[in-house]
C-alpha positions as CSV (number, residue, x, y, z in Angstrom):
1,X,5.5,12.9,-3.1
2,X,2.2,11.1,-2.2
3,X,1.5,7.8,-3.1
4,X,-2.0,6.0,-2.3
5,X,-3.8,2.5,-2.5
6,X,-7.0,2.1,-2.5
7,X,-6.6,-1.3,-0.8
8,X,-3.0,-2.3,0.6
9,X,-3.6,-5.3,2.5
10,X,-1.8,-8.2,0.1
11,X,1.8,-9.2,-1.0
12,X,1.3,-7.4,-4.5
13,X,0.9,-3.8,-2.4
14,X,3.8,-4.6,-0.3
15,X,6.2,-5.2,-3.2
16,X,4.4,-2.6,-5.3
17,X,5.3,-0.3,-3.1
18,X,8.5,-1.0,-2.4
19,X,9.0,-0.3,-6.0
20,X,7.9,3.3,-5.8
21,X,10.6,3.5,-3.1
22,X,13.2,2.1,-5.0
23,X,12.4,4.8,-8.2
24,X,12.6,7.7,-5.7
25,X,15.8,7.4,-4.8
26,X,17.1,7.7,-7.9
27,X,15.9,10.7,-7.9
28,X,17.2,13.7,-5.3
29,X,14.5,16.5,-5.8
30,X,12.3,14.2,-3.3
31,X,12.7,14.2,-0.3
32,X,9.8,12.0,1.1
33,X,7.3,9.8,0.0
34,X,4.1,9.5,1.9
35,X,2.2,6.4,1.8
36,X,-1.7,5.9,3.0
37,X,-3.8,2.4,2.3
38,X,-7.3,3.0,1.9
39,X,-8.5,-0.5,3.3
40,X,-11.0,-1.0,0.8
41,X,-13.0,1.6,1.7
42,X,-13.9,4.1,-0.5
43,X,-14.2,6.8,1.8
44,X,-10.7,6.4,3.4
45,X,-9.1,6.3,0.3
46,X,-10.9,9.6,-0.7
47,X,-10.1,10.8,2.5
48,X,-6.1,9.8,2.0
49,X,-5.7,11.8,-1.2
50,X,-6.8,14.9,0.6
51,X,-4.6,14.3,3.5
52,X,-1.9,14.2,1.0
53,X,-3.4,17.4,-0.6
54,X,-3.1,18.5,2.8
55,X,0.9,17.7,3.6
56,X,1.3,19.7,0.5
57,X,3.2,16.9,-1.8
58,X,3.9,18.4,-5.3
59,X,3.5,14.8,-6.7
60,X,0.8,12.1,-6.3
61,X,0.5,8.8,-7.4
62,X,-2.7,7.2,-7.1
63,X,-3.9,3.5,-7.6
64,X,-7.9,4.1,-7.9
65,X,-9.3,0.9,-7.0
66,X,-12.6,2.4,-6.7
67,X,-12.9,4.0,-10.0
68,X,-14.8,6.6,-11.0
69,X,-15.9,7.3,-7.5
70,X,-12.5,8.1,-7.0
71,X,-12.6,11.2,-9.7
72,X,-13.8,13.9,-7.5
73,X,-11.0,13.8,-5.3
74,X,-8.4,13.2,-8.0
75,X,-9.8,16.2,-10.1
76,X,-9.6,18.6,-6.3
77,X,-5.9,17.0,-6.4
78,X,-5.2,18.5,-9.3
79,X,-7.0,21.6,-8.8
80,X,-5.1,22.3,-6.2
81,X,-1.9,22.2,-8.5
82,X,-0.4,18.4,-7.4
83,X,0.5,16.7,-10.6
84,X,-1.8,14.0,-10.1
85,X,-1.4,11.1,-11.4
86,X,-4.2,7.5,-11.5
87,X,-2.7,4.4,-12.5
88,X,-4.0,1.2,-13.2
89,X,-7.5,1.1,-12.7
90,X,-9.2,3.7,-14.8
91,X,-11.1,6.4,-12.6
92,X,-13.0,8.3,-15.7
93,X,-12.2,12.1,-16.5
94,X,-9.8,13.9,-18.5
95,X,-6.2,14.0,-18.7
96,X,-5.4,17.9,-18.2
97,X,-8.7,18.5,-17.0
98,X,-9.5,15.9,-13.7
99,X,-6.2,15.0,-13.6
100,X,-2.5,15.6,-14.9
101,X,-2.2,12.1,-16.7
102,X,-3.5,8.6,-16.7
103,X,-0.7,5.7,-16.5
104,X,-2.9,2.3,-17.5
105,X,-1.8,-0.8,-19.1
106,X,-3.5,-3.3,-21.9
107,X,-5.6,-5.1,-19.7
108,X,-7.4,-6.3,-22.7
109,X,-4.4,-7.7,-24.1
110,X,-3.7,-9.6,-21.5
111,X,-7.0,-11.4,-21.5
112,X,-6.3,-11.9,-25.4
113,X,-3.6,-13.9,-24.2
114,X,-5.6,-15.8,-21.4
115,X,-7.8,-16.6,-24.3
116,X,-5.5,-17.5,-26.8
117,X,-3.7,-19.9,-24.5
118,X,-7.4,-21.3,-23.7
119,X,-8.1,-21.7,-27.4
120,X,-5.2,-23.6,-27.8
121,X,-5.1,-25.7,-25.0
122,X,-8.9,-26.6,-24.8
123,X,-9.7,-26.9,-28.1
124,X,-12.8,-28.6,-27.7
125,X,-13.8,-25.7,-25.5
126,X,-15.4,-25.6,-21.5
127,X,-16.7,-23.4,-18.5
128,X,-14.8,-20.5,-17.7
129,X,-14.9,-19.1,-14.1
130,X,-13.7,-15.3,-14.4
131,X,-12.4,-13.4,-11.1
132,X,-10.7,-9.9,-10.1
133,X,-10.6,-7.4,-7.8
134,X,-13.7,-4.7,-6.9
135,X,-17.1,-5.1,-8.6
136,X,-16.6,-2.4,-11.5
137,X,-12.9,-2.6,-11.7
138,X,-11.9,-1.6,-15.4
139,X,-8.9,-4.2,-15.1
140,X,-11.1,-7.2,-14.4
141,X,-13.7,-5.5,-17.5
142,X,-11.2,-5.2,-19.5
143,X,-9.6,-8.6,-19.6
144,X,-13.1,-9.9,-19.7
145,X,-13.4,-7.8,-23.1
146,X,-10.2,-9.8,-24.4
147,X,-11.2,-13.2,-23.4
148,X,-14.4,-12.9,-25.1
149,X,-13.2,-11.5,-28.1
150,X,-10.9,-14.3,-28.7
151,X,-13.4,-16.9,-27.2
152,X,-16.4,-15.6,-28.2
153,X,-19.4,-15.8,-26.0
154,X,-22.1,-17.9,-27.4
155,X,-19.7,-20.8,-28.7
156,X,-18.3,-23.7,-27.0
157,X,-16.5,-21.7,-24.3
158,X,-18.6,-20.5,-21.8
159,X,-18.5,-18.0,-19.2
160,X,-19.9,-18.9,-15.6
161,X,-20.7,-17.2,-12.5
162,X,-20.8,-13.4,-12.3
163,X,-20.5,-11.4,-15.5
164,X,-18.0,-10.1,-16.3
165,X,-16.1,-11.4,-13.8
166,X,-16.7,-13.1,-9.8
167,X,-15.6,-9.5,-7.8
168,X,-12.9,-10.3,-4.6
169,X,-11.5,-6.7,-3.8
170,X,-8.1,-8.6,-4.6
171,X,-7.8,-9.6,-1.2
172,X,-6.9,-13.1,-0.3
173,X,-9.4,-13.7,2.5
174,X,-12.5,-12.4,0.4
175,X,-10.7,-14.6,-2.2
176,X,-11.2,-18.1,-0.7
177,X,-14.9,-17.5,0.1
178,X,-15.6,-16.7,-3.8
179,X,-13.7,-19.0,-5.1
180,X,-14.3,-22.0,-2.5
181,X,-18.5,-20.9,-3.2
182,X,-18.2,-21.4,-6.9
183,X,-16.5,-24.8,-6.5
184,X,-19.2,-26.0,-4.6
185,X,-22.1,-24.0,-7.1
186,X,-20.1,-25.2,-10.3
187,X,-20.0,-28.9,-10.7
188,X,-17.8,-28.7,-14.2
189,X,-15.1,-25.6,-14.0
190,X,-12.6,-26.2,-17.1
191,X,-10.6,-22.8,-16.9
192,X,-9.9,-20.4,-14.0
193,X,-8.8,-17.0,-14.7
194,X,-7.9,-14.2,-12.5
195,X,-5.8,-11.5,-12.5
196,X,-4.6,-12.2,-8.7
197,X,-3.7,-15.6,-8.9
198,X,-1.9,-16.1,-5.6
199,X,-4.9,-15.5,-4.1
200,X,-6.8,-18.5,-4.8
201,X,-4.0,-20.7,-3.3
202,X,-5.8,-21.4,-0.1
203,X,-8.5,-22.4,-1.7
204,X,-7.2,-24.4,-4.2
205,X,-5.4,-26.3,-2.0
206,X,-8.6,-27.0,0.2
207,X,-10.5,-28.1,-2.6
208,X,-7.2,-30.5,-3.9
209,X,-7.7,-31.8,-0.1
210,X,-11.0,-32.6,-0.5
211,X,-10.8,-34.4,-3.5
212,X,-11.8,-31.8,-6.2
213,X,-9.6,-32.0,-9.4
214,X,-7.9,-28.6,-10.5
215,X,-8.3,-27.4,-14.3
216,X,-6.3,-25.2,-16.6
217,X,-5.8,-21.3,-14.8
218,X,-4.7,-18.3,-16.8
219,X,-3.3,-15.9,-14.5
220,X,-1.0,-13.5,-13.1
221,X,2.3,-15.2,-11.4
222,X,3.2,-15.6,-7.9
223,X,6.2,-17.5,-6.0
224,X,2.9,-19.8,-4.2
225,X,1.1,-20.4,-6.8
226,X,4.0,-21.7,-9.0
227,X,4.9,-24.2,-6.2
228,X,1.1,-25.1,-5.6
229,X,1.6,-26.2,-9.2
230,X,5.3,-28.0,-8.8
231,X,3.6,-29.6,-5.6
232,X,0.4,-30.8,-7.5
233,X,1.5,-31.2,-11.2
234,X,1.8,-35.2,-10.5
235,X,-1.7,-36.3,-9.7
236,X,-3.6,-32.9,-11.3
237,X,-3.9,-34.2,-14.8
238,X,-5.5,-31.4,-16.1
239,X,-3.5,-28.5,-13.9
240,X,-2.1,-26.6,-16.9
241,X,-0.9,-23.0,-16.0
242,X,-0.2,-19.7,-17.5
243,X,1.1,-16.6,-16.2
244,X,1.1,-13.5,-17.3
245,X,3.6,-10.7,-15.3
246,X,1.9,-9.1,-11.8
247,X,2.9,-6.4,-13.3
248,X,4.7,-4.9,-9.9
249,X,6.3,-2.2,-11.7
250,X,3.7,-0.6,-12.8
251,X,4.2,1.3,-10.2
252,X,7.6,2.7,-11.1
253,X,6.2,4.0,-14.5
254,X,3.5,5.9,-12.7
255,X,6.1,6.9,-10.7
256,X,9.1,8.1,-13.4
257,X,6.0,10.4,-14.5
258,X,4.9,11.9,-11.3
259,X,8.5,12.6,-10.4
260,X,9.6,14.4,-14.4
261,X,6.0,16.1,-14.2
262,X,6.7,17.7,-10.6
263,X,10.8,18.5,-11.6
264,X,10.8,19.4,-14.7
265,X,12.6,16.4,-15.2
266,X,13.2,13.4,-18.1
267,X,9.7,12.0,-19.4
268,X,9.7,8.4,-19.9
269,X,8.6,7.0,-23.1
270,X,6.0,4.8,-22.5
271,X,2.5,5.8,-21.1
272,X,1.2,2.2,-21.2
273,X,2.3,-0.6,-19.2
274,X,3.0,-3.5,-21.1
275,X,1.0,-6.9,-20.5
276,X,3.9,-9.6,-21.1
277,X,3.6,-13.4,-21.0
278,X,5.3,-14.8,-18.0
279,X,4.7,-18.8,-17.8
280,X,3.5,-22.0,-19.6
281,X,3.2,-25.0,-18.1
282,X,2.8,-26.9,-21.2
283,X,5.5,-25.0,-24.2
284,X,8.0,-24.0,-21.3
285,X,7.7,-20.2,-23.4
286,X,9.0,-17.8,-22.7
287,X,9.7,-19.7,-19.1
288,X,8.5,-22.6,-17.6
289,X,7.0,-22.3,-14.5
290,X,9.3,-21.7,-12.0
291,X,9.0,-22.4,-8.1
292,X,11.3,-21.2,-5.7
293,X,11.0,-23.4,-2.2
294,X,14.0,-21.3,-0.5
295,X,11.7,-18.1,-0.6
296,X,8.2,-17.1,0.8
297,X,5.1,-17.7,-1.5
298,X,4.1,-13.9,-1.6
299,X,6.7,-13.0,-3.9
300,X,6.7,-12.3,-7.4
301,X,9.4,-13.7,-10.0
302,X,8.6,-11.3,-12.5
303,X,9.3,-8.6,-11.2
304,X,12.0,-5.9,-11.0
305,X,12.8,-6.8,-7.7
306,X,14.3,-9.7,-7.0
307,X,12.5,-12.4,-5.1
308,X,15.9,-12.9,-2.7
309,X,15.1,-8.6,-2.0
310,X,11.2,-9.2,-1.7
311,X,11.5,-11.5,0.8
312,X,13.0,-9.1,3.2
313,X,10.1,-6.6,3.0
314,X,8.1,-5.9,5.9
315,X,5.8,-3.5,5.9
316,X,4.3,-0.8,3.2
């Protein structure tokens, strides 16, 4: 089995794929798992689903963070009889035509509940900075779609910066210059969303140091950012947070399909990933933010996997 990223240089990769590990060892018919990072570049990660092609895997599992310029070399994939499989980011096509089946989640939903939690905890309404991963991305489009249809976009909430969202490639580095360039552009941020959120730690904190006051983030969770809250809750009166999961295990339902498909084995049930609430800083529901100091900051509570485990991984 084949499984490729389109970009695998942060935390959420690592344990991401450690998850596809875990899944295929409960399953016998595979016998190894091949693993490429594209780097961000387009080219490479075309290149890597070819080179699986190549090996001759019978399954391939394929996180498409290029999109649709990814659907030439997923439809040759599954041309060349690999149950192909694009999760995640939505690469265009045709299930059964460009590929063998498309494993996504409600990305909309969760930025219904960014919004929702907005509504209700800024009332009176405010500037929303919006960032995700590539430029294009149908995650980061699709949460934009939720947030606005909940918040509406020519109301008292409104959306700054880059529509629809400030584009970081999800990596850290790339990040901290967005995000530390819109502090200084945008006198008056009231909400932060992203769909990364332990990304924008570094720059956070910088900002903090420098006297900037954080507002109210909607996000996805993260062992650092929760403590960046814990650590700054005191003397950040308007730091509320809310997490929705990372959504790590996306992976293994991408996964449980590619394996059944290429076996002949047990379907799972779901197609869809589910987009579940994680933390609130101000009801506690369904958990109050929760920082563990005994373990790194690039792990994720919410996950499968537990934090103790994640902090042991390496390398992808």
């Amino acid at each position: 089995m084949g499984f490729t990223d389109g970009f695998g240089g942060n935390s959420w990769r690592l344990v991401t794929t450690a998850a596809v590990r875990e899944e295929i060892k409960l399953c016998p018919n595979v016998t190894k798992l091949y693993y490429a990072d594209g780097q961000g570049k387009t080219d490479k990660a075309i290149s890597d689903i070819k080179g699986m092609v190549a090996k001759g895997v019978k399954a391939l599992v394929v996180f498409p963070d290029a999109g649709e310029a990814m659907l030439p070399a997923l439809r040759s994939a599954y041309k060349a009889g690999v149950v192909t499989i694009p999760y995640r980011v939505w690469a265009g096509g045709t299930a059964g035509k460009d590929y063998t089946m498309w494993v996504g989640s409600d990305f909309v939903n969760s930025g219904k509940q960014w919004g929702t939690w907005i509504k209700k905890n800024l009332p009176e309404g405010g500037n929303i900075l919006r960032i995700s991963g590539p430029a294009g991305n149908s995650q980061g489009a699709d949460e934009s779609k939720g947030l606005e249809s909940v918040l509406g976009t020519t109301g008292k909430y409104k959306f700054i910066g880059t529509a629809p969202f400030e584009a970081t490639g999800w990596d850290p580095g790339k990040t901290q210059e967005v995000l530390t360039a819109a502090i200084a552009k945008y006198p008056k941020i009231d909400v932060i969303t992203s769909d990364f959120g332990p990304s924008m730690v570094s720059a956070l904190q910088a900002a903090v140091d420098s006297g900037w006051k954080v507002p109210a983030i909607a996000t996805s969770d993260g062992n650092v950012l929760s403590c960046f809250y814990e650590d700054n809750k005191a003397t950040q009166p308007d730091f509320k947070l809310m997490t929705v999961s990372t959504q790590n295990d996306h992976s293994r339902l991408a996964t449980q399909w590619a394996v059944a498909l290429a076996t002949g084995g047990k379907t799972p049930k779901a197609k869809i990933f589910p987009s579940n609430l994680f933390e609130d800083s101000v009801s506690g529901s369904p958990s109050p933010v929760t920082c563990r100091k005994d373990l790194p900051g690039d792990v994720y509570l919410s996950a499968q996997m537990s934090g103790d485990r994640q902090a042991k991984l390496k390398t992808n």
